[in-house]
PDB file of N, CA, C and O in Angstrom:
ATOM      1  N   UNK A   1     142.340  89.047  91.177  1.00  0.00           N
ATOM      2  CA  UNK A   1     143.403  88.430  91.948  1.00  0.00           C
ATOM      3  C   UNK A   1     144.189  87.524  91.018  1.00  0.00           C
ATOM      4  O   UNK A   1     145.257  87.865  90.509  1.00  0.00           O
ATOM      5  N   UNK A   2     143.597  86.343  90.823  1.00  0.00           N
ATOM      6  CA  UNK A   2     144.454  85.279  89.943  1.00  0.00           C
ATOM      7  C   UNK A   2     143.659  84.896  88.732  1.00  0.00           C
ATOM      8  O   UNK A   2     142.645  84.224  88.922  1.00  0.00           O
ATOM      9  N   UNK A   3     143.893  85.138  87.866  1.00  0.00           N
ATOM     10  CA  UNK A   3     142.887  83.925  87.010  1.00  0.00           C
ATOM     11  C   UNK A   3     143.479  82.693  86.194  1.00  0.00           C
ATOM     12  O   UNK A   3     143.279  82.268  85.056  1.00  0.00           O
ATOM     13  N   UNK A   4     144.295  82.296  87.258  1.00  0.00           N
ATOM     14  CA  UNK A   4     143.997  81.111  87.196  1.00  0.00           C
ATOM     15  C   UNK A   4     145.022  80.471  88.527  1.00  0.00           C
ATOM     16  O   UNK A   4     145.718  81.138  89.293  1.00  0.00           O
ATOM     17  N   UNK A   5     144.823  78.777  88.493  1.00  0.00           N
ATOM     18  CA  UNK A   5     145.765  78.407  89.388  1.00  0.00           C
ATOM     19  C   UNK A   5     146.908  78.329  89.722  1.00  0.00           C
ATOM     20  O   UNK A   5     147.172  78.407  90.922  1.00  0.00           O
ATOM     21  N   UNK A   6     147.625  78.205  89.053  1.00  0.00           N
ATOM     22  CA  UNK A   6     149.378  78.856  88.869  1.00  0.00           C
ATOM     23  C   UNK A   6     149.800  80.258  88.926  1.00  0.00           C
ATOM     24  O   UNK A   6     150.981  80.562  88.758  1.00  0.00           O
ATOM     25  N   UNK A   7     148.872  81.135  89.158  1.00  0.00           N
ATOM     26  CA  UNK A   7     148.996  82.540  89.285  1.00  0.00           C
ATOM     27  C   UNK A   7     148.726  82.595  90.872  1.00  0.00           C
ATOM     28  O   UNK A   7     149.261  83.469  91.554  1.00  0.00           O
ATOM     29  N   UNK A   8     147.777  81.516  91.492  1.00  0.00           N
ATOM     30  CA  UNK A   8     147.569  81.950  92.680  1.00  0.00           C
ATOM     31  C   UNK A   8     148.416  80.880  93.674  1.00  0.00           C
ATOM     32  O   UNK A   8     148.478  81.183  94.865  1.00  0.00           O
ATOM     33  N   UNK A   9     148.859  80.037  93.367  1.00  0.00           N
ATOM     34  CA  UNK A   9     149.980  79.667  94.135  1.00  0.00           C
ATOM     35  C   UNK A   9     151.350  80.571  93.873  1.00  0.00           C
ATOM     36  O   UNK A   9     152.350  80.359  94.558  1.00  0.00           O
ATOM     37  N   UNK A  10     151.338  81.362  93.071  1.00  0.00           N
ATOM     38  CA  UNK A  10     152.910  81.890  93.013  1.00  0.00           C
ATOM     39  C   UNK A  10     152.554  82.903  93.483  1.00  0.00           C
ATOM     40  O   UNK A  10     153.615  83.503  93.653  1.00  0.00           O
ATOM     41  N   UNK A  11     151.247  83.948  94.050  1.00  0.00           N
ATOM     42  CA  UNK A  11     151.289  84.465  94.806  1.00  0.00           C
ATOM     43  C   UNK A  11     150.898  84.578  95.772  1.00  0.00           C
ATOM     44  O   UNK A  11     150.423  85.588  96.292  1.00  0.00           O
ATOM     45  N   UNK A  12     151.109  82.951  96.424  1.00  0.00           N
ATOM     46  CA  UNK A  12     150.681  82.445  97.897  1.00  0.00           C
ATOM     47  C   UNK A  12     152.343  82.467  98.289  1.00  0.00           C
ATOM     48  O   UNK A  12     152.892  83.274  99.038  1.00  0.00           O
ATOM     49  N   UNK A  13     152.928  81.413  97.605  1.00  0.00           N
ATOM     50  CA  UNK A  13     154.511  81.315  97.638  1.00  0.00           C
ATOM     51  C   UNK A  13     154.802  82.573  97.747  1.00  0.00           C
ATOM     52  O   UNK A  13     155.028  82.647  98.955  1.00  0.00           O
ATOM     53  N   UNK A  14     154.987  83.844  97.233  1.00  0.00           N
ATOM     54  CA  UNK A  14     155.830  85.398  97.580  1.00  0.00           C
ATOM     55  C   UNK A  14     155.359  85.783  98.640  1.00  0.00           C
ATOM     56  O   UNK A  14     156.214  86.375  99.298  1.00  0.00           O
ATOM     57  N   UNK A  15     154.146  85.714  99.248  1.00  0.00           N
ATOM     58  CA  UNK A  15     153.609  86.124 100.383  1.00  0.00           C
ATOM     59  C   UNK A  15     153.942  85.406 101.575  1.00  0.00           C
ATOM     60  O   UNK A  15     154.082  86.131 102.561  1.00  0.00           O
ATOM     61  N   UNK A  16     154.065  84.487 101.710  1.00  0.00           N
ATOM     62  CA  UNK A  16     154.312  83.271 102.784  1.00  0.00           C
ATOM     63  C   UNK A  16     156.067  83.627 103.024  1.00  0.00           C
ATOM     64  O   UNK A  16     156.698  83.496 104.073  1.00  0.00           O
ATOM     65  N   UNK A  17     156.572  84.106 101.694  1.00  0.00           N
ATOM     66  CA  UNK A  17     158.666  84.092 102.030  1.00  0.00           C
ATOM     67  C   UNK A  17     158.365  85.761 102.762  1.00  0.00           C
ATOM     68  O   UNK A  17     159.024  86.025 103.768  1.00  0.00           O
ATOM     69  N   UNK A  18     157.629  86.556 102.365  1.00  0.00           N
ATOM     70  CA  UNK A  18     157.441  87.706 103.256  1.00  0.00           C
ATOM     71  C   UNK A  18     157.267  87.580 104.231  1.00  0.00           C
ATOM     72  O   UNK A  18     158.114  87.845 105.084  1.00  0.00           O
ATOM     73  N   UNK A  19     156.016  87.092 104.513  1.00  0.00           N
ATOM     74  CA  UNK A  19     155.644  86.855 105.838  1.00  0.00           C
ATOM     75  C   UNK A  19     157.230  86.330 107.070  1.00  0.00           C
ATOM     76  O   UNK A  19     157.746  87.037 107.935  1.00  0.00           O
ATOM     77  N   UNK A  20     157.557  85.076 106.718  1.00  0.00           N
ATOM     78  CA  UNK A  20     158.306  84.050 107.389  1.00  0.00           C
ATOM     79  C   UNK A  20     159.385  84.891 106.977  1.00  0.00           C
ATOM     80  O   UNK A  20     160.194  84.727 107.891  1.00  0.00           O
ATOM     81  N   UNK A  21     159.988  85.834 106.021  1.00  0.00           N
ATOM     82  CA  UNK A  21     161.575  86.060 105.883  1.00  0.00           C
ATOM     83  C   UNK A  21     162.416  85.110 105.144  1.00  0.00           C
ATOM     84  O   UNK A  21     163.505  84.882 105.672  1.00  0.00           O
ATOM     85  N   UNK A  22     162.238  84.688 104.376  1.00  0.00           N
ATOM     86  CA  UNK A  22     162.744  83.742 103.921  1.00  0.00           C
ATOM     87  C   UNK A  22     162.510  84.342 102.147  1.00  0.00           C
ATOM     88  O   UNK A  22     161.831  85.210 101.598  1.00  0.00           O
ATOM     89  N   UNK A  23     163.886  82.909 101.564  1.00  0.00           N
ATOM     90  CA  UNK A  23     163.547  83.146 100.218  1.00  0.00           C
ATOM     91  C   UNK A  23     161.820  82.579  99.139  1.00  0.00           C
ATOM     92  O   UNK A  23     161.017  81.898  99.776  1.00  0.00           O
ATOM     93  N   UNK A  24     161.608  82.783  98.261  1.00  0.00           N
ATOM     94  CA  UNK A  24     160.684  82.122  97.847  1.00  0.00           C
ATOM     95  C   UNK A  24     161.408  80.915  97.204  1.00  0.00           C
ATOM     96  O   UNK A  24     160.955  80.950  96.060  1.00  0.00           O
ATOM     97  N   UNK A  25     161.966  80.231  97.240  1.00  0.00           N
ATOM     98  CA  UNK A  25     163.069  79.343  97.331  1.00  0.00           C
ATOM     99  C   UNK A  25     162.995  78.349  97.824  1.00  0.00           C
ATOM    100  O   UNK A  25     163.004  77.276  97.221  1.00  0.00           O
ATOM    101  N   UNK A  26     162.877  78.541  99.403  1.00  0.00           N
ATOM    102  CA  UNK A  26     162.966  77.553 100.681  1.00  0.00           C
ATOM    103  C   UNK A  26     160.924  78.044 100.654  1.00  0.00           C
ATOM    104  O   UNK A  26     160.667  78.522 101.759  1.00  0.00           O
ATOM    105  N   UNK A  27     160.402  78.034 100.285  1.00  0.00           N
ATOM    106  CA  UNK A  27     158.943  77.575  99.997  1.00  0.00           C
ATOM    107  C   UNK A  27     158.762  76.577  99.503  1.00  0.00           C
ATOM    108  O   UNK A  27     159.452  76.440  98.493  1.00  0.00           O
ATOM    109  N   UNK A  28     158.273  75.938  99.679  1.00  0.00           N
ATOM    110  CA  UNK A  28     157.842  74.598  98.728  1.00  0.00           C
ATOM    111  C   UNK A  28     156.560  74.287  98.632  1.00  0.00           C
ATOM    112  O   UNK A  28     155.863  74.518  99.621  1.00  0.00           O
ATOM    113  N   UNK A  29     155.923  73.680  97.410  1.00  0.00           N
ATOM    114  CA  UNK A  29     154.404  73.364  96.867  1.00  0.00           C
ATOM    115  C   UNK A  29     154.541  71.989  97.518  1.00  0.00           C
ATOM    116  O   UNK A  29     155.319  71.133  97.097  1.00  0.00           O
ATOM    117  N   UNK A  30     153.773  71.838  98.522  1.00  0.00           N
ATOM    118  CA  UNK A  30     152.942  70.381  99.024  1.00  0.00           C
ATOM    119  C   UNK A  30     151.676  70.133  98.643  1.00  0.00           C
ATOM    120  O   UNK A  30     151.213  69.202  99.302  1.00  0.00           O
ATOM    121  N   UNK A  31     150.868  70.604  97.800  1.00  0.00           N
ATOM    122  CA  UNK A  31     149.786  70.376  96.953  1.00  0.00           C
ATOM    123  C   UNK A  31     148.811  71.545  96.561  1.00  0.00           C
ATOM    124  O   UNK A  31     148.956  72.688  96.993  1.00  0.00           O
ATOM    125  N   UNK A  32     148.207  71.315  96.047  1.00  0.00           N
ATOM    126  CA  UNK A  32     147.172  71.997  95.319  1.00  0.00           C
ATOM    127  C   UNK A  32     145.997  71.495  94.626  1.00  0.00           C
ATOM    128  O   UNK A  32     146.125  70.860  93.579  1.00  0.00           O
ATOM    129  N   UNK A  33     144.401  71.835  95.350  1.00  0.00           N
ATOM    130  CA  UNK A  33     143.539  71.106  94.756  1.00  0.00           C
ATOM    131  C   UNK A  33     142.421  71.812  94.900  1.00  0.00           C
ATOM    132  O   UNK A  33     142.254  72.685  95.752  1.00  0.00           O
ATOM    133  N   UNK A  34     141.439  71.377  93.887  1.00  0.00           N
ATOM    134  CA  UNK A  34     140.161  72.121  93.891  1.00  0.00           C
ATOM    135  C   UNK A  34     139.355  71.715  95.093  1.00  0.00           C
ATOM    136  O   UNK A  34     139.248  70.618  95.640  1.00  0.00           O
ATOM    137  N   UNK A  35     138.783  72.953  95.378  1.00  0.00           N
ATOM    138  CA  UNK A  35     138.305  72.818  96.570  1.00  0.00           C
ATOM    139  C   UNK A  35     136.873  73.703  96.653  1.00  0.00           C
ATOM    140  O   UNK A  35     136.880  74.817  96.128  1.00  0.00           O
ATOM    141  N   UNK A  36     135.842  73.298  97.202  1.00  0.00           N
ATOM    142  CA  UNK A  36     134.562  74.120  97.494  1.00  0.00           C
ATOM    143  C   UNK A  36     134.381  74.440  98.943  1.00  0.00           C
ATOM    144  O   UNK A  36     134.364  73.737  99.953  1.00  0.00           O
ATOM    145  N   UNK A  37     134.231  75.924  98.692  1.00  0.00           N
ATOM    146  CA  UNK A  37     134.234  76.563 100.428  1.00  0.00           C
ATOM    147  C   UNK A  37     132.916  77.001 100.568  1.00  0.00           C
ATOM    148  O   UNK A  37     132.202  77.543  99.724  1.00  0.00           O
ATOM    149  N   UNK A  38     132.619  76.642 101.982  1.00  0.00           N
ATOM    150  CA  UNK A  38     131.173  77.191 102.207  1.00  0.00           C
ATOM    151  C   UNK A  38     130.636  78.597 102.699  1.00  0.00           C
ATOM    152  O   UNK A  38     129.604  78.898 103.298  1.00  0.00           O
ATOM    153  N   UNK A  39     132.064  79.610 102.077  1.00  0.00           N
ATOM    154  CA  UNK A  39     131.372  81.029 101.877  1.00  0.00           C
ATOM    155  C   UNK A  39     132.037  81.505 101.197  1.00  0.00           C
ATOM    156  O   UNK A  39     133.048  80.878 100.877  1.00  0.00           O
ATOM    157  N   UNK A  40     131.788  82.955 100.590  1.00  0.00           N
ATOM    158  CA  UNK A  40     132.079  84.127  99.957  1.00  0.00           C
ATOM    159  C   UNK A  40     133.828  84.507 100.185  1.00  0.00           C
ATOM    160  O   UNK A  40     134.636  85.099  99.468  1.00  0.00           O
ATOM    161  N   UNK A  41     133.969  83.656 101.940  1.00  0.00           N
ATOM    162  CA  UNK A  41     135.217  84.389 101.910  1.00  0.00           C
ATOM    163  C   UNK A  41     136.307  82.818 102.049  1.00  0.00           C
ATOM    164  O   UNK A  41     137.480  82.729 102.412  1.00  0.00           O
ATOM    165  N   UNK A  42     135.350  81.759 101.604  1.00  0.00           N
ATOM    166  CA  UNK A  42     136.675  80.869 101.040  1.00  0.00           C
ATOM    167  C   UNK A  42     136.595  80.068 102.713  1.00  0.00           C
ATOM    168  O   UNK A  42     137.708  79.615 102.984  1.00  0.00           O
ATOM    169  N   UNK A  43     135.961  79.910 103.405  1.00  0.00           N
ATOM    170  CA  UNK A  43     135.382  79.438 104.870  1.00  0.00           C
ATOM    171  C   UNK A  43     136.810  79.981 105.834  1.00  0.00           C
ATOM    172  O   UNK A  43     137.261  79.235 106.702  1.00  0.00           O
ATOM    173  N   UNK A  44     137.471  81.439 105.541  1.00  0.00           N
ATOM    174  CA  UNK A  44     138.563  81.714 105.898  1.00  0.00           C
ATOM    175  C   UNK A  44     138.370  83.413 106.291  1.00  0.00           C
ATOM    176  O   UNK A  44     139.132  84.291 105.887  1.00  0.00           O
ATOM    177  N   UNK A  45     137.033  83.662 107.272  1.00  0.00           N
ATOM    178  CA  UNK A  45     136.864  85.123 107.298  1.00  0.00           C
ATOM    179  C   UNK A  45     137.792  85.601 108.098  1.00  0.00           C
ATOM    180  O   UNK A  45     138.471  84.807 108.749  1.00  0.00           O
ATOM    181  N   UNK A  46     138.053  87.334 108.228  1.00  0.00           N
ATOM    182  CA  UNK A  46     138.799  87.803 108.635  1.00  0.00           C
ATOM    183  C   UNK A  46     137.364  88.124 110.038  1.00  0.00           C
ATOM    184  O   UNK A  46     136.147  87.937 110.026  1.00  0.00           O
ATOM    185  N   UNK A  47     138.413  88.716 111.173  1.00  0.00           N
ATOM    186  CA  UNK A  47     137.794  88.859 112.188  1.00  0.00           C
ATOM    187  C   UNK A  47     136.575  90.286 111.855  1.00  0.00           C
ATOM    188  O   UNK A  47     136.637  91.419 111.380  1.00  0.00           O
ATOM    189  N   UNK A  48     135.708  89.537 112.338  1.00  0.00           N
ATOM    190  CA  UNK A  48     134.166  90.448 112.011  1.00  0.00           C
ATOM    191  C   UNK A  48     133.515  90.836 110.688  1.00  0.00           C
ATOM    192  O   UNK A  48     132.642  91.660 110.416  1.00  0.00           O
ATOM    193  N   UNK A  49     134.105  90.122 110.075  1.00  0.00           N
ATOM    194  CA  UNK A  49     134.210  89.981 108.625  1.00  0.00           C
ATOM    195  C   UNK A  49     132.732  89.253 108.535  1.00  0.00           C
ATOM    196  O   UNK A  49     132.526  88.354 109.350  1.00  0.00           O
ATOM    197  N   UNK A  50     131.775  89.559 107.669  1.00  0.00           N
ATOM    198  CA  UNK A  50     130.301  88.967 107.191  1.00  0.00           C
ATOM    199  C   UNK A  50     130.704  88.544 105.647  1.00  0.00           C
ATOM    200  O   UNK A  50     131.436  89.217 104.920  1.00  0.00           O
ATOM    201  N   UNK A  51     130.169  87.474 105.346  1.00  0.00           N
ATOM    202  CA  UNK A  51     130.562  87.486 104.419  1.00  0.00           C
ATOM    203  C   UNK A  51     129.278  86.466 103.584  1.00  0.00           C
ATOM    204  O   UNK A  51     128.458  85.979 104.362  1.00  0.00           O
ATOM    205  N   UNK A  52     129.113  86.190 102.313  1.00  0.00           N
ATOM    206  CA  UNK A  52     128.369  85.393 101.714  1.00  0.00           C
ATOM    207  C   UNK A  52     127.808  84.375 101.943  1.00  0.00           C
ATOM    208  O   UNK A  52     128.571  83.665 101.287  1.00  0.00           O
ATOM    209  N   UNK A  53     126.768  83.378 102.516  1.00  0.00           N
ATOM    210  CA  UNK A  53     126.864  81.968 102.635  1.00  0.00           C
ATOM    211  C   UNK A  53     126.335  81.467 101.491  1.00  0.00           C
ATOM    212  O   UNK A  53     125.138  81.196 101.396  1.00  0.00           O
ATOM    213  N   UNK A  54     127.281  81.291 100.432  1.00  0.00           N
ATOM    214  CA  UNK A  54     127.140  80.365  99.188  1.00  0.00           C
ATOM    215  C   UNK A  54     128.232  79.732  99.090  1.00  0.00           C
ATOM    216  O   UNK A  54     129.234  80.145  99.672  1.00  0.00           O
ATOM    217  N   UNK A  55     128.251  78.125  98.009  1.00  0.00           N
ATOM    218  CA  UNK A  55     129.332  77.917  97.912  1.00  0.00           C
ATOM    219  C   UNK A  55     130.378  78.321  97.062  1.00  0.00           C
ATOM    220  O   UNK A  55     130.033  78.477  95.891  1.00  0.00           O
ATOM    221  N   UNK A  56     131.473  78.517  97.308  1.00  0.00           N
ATOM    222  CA  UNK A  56     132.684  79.119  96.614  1.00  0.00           C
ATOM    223  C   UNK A  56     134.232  77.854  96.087  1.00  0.00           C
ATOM    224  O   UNK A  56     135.016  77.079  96.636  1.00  0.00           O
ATOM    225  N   UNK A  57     133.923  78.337  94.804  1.00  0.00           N
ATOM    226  CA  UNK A  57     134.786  77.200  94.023  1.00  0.00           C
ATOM    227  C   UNK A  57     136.327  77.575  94.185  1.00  0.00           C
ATOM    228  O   UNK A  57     136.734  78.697  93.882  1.00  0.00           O
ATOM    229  N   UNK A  58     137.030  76.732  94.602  1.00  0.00           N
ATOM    230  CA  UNK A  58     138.338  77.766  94.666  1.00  0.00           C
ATOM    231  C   UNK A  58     139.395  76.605  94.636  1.00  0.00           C
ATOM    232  O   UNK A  58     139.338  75.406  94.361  1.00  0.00           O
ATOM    233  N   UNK A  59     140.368  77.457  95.030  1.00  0.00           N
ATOM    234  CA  UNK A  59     141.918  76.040  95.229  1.00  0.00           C
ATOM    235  C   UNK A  59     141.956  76.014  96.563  1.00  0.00           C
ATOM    236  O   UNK A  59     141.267  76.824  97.182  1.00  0.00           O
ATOM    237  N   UNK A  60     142.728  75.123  97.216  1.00  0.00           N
ATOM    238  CA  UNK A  60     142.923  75.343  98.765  1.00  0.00           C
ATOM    239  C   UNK A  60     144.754  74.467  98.596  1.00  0.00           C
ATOM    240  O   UNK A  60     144.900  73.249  98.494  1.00  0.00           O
ATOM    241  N   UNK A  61     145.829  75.423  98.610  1.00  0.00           N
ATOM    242  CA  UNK A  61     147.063  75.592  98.252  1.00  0.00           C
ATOM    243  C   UNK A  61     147.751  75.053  99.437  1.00  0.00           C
ATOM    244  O   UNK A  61     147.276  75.523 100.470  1.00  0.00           O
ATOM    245  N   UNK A  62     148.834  74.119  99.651  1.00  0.00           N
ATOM    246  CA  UNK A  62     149.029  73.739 100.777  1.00  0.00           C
ATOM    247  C   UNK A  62     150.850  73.785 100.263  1.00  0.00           C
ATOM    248  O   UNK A  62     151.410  73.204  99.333  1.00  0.00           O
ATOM    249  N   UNK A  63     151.502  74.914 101.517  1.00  0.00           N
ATOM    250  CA  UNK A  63     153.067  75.270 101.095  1.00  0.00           C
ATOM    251  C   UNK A  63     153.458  74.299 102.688  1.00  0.00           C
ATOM    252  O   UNK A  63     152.848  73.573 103.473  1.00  0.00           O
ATOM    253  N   UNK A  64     154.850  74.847 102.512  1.00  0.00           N
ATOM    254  CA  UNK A  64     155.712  74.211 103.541  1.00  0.00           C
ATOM    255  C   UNK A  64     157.385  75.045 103.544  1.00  0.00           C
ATOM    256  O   UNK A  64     158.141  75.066 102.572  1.00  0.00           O
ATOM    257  N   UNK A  65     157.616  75.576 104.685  1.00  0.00           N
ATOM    258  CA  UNK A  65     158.671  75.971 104.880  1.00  0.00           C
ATOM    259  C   UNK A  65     159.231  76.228 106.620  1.00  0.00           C
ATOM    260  O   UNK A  65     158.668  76.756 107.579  1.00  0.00           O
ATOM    261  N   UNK A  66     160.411  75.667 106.481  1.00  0.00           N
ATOM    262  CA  UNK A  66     160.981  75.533 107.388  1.00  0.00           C
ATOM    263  C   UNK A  66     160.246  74.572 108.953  1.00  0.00           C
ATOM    264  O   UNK A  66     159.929  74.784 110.124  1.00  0.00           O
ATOM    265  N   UNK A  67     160.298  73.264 107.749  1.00  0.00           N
ATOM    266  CA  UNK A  67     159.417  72.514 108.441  1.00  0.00           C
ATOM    267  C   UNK A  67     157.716  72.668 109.067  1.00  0.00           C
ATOM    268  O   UNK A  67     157.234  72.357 110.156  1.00  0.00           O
ATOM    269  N   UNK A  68     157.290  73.105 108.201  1.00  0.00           N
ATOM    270  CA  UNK A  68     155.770  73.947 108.748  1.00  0.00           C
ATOM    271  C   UNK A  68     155.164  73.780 107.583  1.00  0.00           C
ATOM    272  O   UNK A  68     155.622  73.873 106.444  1.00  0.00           O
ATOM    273  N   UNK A  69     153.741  73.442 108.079  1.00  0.00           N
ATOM    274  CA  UNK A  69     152.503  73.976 106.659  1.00  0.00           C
ATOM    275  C   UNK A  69     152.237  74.787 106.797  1.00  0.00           C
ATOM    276  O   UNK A  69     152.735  75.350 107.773  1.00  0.00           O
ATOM    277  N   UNK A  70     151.220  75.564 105.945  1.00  0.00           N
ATOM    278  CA  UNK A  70     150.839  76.467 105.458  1.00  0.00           C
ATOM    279  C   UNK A  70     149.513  76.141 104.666  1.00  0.00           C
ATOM    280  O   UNK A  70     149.504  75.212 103.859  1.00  0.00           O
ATOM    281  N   UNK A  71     148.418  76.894 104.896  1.00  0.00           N
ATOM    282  CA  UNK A  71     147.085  76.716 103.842  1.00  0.00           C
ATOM    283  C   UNK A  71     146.682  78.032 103.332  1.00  0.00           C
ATOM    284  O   UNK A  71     146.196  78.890 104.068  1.00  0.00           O
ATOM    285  N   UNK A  72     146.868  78.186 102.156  1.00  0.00           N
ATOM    286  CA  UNK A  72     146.089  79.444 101.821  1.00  0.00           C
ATOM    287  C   UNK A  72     145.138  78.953 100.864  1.00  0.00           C
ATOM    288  O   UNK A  72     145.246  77.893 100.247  1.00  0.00           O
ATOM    289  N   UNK A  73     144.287  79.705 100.783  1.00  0.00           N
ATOM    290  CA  UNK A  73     142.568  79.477  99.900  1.00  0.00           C
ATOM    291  C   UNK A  73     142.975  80.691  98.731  1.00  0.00           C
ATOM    292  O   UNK A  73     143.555  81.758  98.528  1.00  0.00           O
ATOM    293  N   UNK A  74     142.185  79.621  98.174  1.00  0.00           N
ATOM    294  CA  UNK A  74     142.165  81.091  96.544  1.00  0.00           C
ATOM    295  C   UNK A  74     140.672  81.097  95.722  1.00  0.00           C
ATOM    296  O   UNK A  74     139.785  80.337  96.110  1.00  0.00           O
ATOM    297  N   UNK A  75     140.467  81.947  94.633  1.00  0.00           N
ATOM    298  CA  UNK A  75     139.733  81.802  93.770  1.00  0.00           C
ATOM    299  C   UNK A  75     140.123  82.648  92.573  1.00  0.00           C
ATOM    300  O   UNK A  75     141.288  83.045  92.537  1.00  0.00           O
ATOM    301  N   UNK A  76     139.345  82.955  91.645  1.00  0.00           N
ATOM    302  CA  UNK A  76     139.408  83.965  90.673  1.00  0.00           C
ATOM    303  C   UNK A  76     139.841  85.340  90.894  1.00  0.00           C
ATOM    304  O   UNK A  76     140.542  86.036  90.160  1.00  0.00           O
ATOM    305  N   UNK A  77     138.946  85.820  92.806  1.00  0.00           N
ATOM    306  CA  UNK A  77     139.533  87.251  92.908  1.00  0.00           C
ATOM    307  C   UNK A  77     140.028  87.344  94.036  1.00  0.00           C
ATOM    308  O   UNK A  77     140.369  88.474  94.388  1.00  0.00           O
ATOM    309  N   UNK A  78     140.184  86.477  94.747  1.00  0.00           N
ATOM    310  CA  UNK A  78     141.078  86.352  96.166  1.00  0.00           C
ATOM    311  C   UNK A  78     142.030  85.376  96.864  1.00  0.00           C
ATOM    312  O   UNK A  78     141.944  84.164  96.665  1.00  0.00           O
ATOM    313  N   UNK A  79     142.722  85.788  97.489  1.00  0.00           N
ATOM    314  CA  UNK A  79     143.780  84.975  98.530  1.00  0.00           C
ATOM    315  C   UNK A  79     143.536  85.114  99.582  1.00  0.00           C
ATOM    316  O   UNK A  79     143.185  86.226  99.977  1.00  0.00           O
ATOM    317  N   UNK A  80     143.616  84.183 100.320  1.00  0.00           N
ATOM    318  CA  UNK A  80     143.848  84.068 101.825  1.00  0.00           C
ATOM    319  C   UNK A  80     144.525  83.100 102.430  1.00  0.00           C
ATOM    320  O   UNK A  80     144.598  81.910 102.123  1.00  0.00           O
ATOM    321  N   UNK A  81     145.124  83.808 103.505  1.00  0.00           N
ATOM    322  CA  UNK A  81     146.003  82.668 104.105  1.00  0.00           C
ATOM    323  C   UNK A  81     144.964  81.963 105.669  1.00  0.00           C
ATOM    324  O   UNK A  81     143.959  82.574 106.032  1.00  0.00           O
ATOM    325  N   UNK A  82     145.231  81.221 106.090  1.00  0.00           N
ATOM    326  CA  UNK A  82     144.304  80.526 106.209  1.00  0.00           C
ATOM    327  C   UNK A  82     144.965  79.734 107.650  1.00  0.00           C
ATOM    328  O   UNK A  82     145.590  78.679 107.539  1.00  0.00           O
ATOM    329  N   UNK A  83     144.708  80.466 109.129  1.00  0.00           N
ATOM    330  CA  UNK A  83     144.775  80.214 110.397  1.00  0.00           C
ATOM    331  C   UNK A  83     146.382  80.295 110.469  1.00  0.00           C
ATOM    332  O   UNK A  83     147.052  79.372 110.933  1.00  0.00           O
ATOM    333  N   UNK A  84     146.874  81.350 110.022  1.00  0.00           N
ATOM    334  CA  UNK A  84     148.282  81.318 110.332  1.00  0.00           C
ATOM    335  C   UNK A  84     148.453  82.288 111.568  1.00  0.00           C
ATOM    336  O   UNK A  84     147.726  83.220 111.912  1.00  0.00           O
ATOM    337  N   UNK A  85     149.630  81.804 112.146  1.00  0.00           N
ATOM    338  CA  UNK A  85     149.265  82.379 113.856  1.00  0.00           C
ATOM    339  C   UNK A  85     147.820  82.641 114.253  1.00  0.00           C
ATOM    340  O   UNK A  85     147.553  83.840 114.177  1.00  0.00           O
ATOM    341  N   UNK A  86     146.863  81.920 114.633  1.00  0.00           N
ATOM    342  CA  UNK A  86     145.446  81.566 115.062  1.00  0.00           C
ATOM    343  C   UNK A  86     145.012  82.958 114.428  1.00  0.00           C
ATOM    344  O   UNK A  86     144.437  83.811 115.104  1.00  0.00           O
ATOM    345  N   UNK A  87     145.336  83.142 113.032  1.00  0.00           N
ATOM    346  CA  UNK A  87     144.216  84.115 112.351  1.00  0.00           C
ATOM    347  C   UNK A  87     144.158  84.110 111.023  1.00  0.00           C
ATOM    348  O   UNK A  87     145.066  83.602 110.364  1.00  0.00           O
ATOM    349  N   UNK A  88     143.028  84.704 110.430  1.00  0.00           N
ATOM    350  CA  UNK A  88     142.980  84.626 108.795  1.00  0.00           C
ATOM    351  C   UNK A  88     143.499  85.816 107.946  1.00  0.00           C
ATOM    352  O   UNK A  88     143.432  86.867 108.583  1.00  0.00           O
ATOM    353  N   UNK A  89     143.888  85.926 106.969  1.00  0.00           N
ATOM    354  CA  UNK A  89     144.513  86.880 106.654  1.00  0.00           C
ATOM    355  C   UNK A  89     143.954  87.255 105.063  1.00  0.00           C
ATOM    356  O   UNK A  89     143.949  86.308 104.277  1.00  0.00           O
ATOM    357  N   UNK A  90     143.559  88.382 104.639  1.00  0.00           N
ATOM    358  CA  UNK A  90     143.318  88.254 102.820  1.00  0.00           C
ATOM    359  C   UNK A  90     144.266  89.108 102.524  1.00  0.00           C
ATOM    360  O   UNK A  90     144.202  90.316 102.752  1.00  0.00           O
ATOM    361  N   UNK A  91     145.280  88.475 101.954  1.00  0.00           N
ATOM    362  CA  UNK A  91     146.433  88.778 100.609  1.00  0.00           C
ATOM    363  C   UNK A  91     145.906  89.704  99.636  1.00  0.00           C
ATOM    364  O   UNK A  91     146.579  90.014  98.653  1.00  0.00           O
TER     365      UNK A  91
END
């Protein structure tokens, strides 16, 4: 997926202007920080999704557009966006 953190916010940012329609432009970075999740899938499973219970080292990416947050989770080999319209999503 990313290896490293600037790879995985810029492809949280292209995904989020898809999603919403918008440019990657009118996205904006409201933070970015290391973060430990308490599973495999970044504590962000998809529905029926099983997933690891270990902890997982990752970023937890926080955008903003058109007045709105946004959380997506990352690591080395994944993205996810993270309770957008009451669901999880892997990028």
């Amino acid at each position: 997926m990313a290896d490293n953190k600037e790879e995985a916010v810029k492809a949280a940012r292209k995904d989020l202007a898809a999603r919403l329609g918008v440019s990657e432009g009118e996205v904006k970075e409201e933070s970015v920080e290391q973060a430990d999740f308490p599973d495999a899938a970044l504590g962000a499973p998809l529905k029926g999704e099983m997933s690891g219970m270990m902890i997982s080292t990752g970023w937890r990416i926080r955008l903003s557009a058109g007045g709105k947050s946004y959380e997506y989770r990352a690591d080395r080999h994944q993205l996810r966006l993270y309770k957008f319209k009451g669901a999880n999503y892997r990028v």
